[in-house]
N, C-alpha and C positions, 0 to 999 in steps of 0.2 A: 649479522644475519641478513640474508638476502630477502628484499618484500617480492610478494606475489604481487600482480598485476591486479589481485582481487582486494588487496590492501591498502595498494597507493590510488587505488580506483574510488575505493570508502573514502578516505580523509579529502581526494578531492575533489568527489561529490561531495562534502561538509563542507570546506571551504566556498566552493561556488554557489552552495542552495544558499549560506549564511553570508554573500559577500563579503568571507575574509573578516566576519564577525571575532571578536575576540573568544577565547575562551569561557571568560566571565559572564561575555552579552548570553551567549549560548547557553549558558547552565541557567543564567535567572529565564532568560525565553522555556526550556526544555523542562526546567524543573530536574533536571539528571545534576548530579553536586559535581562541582567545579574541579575536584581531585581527581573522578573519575572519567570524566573528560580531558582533562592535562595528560593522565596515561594513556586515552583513547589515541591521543594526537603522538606521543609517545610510539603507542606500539604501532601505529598503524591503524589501528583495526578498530571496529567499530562491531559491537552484538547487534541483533538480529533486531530485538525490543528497542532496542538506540535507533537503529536507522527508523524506524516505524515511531517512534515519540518525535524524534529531530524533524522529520516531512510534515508529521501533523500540525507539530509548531509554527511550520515554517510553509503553512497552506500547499504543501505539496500532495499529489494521493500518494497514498504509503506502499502502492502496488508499482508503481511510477519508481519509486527512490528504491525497493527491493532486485529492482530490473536494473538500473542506474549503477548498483554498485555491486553487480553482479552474485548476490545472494538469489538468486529465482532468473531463471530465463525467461524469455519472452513468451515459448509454447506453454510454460507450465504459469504465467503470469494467466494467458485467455482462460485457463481453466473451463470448464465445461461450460458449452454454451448452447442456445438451441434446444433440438430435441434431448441430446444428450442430458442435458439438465432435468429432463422428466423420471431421466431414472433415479434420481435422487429424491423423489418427493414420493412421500404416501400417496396409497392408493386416494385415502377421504383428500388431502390435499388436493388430486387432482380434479375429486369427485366436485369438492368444492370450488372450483376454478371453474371448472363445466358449468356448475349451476348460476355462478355471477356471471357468466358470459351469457348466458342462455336469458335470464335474468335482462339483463340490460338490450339485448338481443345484437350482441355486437361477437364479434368473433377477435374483435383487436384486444392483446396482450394489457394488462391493466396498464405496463408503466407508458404504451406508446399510448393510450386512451390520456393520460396526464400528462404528456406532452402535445397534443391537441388541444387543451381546455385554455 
C-alpha cells in the first residue's frame, strides 16, 4: 500500500516530538495502550484524539501538532479572530464585556489588561 505524505508526516511528527521515544515510553507518557500504538506505527497513521493526547503529553499546543501533521491547515488553525470573533458571542456576552470595560474604565481586551499586570 502506498503512504500519503499525510501519513508518513503523522508518524514523523511522533517520532521527533517524542525523540524516537520507544513505543512503551510513549503509551505509559500518553496513557493511549501500547497495542494500539504498535498498529499506529504499523499503519502509519495516527487519529485525530491521538495527535491531540500525544502533544499534550509531550507539552506541545495541540493546534501546533494538528497543523504539524497536516490534519487542519494553517487558515483553518487562526480560526476566527478579532472582530470576527464578536459574532460568535451573545448579545448579554457582549453586553457584559461593555460593562467590565466601562467598569474598570479601560477600553483594553481583558486578556491584554493580564498581560500588563
Amino acid at each position: 500500500m502506498k503512504q500519503t505524505g499525510k501519513q508518513n508526516g503523522q508518524i514523523a511528527w511522533l517520532r521527533q516530538i517524542t525523540h524516537d521515544d520507544s513505543i512503551n515510553s510513549i503509551a505509559q507518557r500518553t496513557n493511549i495502550p501500547y497495542a494500539t500504538l504498535y498498529k499506529r506505527f504499523q499503519s502509519n497513521e495516527l487519529t485525530t484524539n491521538e495527535i491531540i493526547i500525544i502533544a499534550r503529553s509531550y507539552g506541545i499546543n495541540p493546534i501546533n501538532a494538528l497543523v504539524d501533521t497536516n490534519v487542519i491547515t494553517v487558515d483553518e488553525a487562526s480560526g476566527v479572530r478579532g472582530n470576527n470573533s464578536l459574532r460568535l458571542c451573545s448579545i448579554e456576552s457582549i453586553a457584559e464585556e461593555i460593562v467590565r470595560r466601562s467598569n474598570e474604565g479601560s477600553n483594553i481586551p481583558a486578556a491584554d489588561l493580564d498581560s500588563l499586570r
